[in-house]
DODOTOR-763034 format. One record per residue: residue in three letters; chain; x, y, z of N, C-alpha, C in turn. Coordinates in nm, 2 decimals, m for minus. Each point is the difference from the previous one (the first is absolute). Layout:
<rs>
+-----+---+--------+--------+--------+--------+--------+--------+--------+--------+--------+
!   r ! c !    n.x !    n.y !    n.z !   ca.x !   ca.y !   ca.z !    c.x !    c.y !    c.z !
+-----+---+--------+--------+--------+--------+--------+--------+--------+--------+--------+
! Ala ! A !      X !      Y !      Z !      X !      Y !      Z !      X !      Y !      Z !
...
+-----+---+--------+--------+--------+--------+--------+--------+--------+--------+--------+
</rs>
This chain:
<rs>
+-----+---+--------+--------+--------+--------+--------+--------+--------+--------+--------+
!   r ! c !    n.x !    n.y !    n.z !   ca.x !   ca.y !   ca.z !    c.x !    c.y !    c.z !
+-----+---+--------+--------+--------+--------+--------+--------+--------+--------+--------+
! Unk ! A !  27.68 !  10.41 !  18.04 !   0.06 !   0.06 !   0.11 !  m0.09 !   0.10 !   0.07 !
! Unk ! A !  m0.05 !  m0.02 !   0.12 !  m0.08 !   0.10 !   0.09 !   0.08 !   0.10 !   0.05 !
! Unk ! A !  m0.06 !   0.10 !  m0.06 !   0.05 !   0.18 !   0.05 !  m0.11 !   0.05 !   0.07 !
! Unk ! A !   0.02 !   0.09 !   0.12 !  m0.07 !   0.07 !   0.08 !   0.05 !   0.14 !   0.01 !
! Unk ! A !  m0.09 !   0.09 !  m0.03 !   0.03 !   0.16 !  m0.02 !  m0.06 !   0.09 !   0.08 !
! Unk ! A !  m0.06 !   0.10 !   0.06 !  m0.08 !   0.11 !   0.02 !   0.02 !   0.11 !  m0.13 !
! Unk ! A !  m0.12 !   0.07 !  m0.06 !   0.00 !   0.04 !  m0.05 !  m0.11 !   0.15 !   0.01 !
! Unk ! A !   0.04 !   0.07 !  m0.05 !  m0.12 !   0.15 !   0.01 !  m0.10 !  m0.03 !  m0.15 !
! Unk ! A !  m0.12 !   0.03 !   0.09 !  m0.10 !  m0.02 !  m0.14 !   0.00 !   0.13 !  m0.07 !
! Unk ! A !  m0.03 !   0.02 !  m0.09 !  m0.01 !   0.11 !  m0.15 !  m0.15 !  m0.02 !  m0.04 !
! Unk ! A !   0.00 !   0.09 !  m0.06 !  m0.09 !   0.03 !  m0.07 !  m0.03 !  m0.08 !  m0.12 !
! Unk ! A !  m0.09 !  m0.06 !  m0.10 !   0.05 !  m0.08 !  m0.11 !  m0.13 !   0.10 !  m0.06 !
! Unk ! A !   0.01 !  m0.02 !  m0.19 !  m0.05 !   0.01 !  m0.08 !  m0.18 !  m0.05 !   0.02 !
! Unk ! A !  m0.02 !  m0.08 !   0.09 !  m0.13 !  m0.04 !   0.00 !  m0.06 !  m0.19 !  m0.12 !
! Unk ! A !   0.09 !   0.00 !  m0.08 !   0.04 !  m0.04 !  m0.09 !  m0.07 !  m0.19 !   0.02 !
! Unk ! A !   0.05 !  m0.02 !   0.13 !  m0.04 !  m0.14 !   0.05 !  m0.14 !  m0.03 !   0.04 !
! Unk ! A !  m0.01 !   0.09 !   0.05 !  m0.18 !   0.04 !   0.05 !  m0.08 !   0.00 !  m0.14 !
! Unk ! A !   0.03 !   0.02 !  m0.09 !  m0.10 !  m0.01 !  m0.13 !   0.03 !  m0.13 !  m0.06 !
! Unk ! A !   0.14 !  m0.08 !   0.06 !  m0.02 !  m0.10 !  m0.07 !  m0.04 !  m0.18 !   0.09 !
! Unk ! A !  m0.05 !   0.11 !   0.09 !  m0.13 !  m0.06 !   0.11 !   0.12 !  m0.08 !   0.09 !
! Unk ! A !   0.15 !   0.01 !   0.02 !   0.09 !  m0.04 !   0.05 !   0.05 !   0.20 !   0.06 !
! Unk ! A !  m0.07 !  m0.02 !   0.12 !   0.09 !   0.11 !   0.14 !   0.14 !   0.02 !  m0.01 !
! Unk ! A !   0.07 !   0.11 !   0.02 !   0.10 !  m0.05 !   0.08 !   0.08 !   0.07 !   0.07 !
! Unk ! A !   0.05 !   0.01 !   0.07 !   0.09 !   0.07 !   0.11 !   0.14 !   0.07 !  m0.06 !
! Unk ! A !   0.03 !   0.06 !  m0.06 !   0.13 !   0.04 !  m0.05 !   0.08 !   0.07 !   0.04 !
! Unk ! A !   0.13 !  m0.05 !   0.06 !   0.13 !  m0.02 !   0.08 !   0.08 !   0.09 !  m0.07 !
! Unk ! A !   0.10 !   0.06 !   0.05 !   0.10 !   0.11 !  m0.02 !   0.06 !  m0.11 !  m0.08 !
! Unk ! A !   0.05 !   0.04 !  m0.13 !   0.14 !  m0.10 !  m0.01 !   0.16 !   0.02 !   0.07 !
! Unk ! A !  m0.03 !   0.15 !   0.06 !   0.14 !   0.01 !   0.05 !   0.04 !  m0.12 !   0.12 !
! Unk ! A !  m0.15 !  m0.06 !   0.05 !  m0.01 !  m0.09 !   0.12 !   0.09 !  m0.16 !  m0.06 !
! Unk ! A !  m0.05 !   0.00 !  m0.11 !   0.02 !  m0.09 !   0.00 !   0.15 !  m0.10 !  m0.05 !
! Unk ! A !   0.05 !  m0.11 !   0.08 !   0.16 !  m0.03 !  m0.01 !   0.01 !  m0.02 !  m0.12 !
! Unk ! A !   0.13 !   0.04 !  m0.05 !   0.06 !   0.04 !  m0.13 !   0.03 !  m0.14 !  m0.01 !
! Unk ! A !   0.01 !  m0.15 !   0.07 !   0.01 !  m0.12 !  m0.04 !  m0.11 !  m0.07 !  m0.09 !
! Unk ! A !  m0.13 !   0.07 !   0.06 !  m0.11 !  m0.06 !  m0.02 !   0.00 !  m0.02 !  m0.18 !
! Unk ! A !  m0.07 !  m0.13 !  m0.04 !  m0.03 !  m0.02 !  m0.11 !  m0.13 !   0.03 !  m0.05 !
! Unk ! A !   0.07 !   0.07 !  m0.14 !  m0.16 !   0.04 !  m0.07 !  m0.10 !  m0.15 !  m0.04 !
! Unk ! A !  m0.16 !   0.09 !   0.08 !  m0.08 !  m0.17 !  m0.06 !  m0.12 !   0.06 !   0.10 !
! Unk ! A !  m0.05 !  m0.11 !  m0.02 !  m0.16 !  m0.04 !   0.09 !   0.03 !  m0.07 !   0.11 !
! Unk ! A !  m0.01 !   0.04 !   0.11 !  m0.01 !  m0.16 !   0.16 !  m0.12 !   0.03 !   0.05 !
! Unk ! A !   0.01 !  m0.11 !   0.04 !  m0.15 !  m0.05 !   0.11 !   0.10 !   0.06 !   0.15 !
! Unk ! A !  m0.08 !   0.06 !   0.05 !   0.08 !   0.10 !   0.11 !  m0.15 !   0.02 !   0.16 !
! Unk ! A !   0.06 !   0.05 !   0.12 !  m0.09 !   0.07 !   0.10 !   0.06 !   0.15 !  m0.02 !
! Unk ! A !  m0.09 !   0.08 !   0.02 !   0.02 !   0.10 !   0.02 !  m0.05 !   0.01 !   0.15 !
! Unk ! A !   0.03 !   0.11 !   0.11 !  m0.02 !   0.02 !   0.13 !  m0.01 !   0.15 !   0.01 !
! Unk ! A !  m0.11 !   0.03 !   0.07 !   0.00 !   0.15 !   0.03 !  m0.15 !   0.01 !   0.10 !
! Unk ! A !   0.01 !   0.10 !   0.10 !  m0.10 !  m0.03 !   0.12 !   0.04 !  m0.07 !   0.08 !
! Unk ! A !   0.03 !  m0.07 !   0.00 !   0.09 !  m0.19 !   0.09 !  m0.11 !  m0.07 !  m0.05 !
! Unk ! A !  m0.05 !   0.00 !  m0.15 !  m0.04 !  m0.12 !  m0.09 !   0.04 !  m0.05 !  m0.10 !
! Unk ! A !   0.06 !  m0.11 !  m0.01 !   0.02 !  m0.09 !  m0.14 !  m0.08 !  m0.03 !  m0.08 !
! Unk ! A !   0.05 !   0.05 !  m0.12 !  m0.09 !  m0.03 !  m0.15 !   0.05 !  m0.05 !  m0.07 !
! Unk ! A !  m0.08 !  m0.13 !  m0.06 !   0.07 !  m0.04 !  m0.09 !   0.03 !   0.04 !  m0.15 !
! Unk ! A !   0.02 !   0.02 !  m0.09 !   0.05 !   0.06 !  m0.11 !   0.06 !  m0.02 !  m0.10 !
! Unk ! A !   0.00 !   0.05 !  m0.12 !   0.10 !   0.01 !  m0.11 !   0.11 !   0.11 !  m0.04 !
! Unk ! A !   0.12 !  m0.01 !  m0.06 !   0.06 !   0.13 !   0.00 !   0.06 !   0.04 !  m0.15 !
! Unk ! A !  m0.05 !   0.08 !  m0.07 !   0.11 !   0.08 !  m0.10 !   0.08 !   0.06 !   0.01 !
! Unk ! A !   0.13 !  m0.03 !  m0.05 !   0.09 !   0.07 !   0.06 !   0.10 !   0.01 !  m0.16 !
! Unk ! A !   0.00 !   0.12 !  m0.08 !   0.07 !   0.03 !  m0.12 !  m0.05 !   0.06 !  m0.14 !
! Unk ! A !  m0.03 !   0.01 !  m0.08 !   0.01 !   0.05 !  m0.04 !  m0.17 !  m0.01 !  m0.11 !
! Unk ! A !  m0.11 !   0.05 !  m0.02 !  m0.10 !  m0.02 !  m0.05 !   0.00 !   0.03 !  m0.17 !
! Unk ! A !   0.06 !  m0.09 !  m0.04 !  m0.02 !  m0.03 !  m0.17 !  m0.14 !   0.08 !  m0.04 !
! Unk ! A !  m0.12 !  m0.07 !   0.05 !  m0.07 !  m0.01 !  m0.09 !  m0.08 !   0.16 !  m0.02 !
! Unk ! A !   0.05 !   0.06 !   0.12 !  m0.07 !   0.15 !   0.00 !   0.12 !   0.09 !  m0.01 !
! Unk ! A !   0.10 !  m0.05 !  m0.09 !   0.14 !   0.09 !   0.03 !  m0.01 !   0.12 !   0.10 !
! Unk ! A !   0.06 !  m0.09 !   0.08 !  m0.01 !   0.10 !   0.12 !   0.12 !  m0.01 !   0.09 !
! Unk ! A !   0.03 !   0.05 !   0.12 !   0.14 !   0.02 !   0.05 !  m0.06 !  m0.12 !   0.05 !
! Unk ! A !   0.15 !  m0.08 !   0.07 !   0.01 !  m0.13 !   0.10 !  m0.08 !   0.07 !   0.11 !
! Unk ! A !  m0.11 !  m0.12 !   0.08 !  m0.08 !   0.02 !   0.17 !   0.04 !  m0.13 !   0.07 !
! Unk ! A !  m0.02 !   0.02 !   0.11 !  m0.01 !  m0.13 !   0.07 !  m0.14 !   0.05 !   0.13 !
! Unk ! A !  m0.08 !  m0.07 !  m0.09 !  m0.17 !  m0.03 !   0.05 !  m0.03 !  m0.12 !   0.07 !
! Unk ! A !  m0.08 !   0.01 !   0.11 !  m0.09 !  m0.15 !   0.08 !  m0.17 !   0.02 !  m0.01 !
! Unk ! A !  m0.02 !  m0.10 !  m0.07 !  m0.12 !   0.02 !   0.01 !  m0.03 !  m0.16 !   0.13 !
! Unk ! A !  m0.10 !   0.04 !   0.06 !   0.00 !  m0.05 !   0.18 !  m0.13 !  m0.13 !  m0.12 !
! Unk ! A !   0.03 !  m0.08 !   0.05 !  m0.13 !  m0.11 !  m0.03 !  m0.08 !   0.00 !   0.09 !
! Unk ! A !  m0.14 !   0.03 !  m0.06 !  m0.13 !  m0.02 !   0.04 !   0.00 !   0.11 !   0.15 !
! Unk ! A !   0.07 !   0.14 !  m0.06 !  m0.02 !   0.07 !   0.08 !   0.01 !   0.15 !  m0.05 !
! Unk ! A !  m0.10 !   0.09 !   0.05 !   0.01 !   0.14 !  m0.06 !   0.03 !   0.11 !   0.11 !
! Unk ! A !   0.11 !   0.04 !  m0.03 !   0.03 !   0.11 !   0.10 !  m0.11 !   0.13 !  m0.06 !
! Unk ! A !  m0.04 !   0.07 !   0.10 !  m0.05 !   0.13 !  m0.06 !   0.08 !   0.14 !   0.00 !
! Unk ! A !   0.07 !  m0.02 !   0.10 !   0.10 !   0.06 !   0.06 !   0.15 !  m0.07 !   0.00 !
! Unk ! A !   0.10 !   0.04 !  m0.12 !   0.12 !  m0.03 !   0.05 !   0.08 !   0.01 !   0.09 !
! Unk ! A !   0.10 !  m0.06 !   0.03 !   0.06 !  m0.01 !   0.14 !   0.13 !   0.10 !  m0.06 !
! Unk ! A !   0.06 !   0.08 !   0.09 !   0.15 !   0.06 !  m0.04 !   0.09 !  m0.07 !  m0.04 !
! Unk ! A !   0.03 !  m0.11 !   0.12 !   0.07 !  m0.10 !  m0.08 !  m0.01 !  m0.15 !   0.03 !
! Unk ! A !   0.07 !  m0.11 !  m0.09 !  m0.04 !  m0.13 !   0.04 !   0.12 !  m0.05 !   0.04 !
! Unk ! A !   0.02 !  m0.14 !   0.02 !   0.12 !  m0.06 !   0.01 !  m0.09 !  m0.11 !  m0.11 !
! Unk ! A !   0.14 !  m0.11 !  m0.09 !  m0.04 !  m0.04 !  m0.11 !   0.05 !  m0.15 !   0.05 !
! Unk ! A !  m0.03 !  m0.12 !  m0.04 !   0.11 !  m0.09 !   0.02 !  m0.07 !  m0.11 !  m0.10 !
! Unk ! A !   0.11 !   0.00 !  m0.10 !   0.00 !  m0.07 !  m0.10 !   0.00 !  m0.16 !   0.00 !
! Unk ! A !  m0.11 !  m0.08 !  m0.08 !   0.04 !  m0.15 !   0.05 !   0.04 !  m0.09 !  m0.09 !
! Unk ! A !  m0.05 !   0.01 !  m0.11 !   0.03 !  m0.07 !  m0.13 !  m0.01 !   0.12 !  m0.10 !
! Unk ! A !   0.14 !   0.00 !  m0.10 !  m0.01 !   0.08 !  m0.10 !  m0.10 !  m0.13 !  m0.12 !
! Unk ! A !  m0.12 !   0.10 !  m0.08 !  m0.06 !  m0.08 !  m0.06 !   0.03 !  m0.02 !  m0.18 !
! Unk ! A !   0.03 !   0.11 !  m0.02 !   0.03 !   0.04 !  m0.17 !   0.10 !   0.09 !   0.00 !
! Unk ! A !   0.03 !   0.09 !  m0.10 !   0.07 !   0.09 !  m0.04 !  m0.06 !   0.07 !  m0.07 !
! Unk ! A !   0.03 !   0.20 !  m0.05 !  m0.13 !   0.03 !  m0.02 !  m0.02 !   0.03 !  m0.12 !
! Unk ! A !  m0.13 !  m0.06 !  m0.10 !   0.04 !   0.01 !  m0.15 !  m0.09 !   0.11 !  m0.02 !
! Unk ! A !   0.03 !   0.00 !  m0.16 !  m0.11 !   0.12 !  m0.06 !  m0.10 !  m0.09 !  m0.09 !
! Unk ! A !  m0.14 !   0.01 !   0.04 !  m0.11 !  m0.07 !  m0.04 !  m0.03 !   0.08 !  m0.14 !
! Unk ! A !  m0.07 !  m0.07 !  m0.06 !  m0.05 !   0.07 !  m0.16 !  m0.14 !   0.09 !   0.02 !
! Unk ! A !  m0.02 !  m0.01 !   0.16 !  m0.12 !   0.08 !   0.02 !  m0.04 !   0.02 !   0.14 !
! Unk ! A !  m0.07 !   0.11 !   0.04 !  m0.06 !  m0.03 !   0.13 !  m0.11 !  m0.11 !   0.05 !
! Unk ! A !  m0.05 !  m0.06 !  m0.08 !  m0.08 !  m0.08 !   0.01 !   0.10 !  m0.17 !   0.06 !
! Unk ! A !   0.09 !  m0.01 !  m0.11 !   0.11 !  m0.08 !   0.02 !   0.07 !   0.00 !   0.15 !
! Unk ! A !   0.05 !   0.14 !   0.04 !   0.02 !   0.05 !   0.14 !  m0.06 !  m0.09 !   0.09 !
! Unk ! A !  m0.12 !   0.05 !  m0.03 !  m0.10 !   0.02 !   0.14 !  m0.02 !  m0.22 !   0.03 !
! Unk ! A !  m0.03 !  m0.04 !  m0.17 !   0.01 !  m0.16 !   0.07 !   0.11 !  m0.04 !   0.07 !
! Unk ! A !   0.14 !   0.05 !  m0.03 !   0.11 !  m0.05 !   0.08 !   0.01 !   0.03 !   0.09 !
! Unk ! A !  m0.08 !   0.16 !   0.05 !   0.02 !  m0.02 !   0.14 !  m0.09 !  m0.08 !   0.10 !
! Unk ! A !  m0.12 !   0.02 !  m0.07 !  m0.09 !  m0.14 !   0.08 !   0.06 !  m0.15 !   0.00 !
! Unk ! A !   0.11 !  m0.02 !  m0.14 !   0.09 !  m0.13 !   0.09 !   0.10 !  m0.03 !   0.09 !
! Unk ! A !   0.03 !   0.20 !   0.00 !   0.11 !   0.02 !   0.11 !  m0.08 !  m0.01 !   0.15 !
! Unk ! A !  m0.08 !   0.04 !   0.03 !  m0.11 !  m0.01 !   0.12 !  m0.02 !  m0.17 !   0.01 !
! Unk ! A !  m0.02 !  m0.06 !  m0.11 !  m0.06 !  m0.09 !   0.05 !   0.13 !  m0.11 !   0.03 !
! Unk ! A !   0.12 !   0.03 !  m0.06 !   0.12 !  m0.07 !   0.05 !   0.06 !   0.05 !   0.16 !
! Unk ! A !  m0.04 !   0.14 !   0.00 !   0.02 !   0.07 !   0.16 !  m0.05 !  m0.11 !   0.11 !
! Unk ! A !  m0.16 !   0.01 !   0.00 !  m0.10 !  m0.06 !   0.03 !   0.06 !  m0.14 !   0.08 !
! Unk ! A !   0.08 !  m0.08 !  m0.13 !   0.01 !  m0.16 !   0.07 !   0.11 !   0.02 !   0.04 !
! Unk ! A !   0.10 !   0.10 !  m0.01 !   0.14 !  m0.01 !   0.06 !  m0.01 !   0.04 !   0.18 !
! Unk ! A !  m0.12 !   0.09 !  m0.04 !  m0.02 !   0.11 !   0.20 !  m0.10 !  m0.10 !   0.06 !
! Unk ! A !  m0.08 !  m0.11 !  m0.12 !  m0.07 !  m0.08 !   0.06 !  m0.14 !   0.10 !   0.02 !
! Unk ! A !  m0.06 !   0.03 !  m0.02 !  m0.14 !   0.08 !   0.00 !  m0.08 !  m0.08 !  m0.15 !
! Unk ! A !  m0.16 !  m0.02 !   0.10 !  m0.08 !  m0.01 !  m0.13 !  m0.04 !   0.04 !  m0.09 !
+-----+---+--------+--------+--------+--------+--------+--------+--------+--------+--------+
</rs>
């Protein structure tokens, strides 16, 4: 099911940047109380540009840490965050588990990218 939101960006831990995965981190007050916890292949929009993307949205096992809902933009680095985005969801991809490691993490999310990838259609 495709959901479309605006959201105010936050601040995040920095957390995604070390694990060579960016990412943009969304108020969760923004986001609809419908929405299901998981991973989607998603655009994000902000400037009047569309990016293609991935999104976290629930609750981070592996760093016991409170629930985010994060976009990291594919094949693109903001230097400067934007205040806020609008989000629109395309395919939910997984659900969000707790890996035995960061290292475990970081593969799945390169399969989450690379499932994004053929869903938004980008090389």
């Amino acid at each position: 099911m495709r959901t479309t939101f605006s959201a105010r960006v936050v601040r995040g831990s920095g957390r995604g940047k070390g694990l060579g995965t960016p990412t943009i981190n969304l108020s969760m007050s923004d986001v609809p109380a419908a929405m299901k916890e998981g991973v989607y292949a998603c655009y994000v929009t902000f400037d009047e540009k569309e990016f293609p993307a991935t999104l976290h949205y629930g609750p981070r096992p592996v760093f016991k840490d409170t629930p985010s809902c994060e976009a990291h933009l594919l094949d693109e680095v903001v230097d400067t965050p934007p205040t806020s985005v609008t989000v629109e969801t395309i395919e939910w991809l997984r659900s969000v588990e707790n890996f035995p490691s960061v290292d475990a993490l970081k593969e799945q999310i390169a399969i989450d990218i690379q499932r994004a990838r053929g869903i938004l259609k980008r090389p």
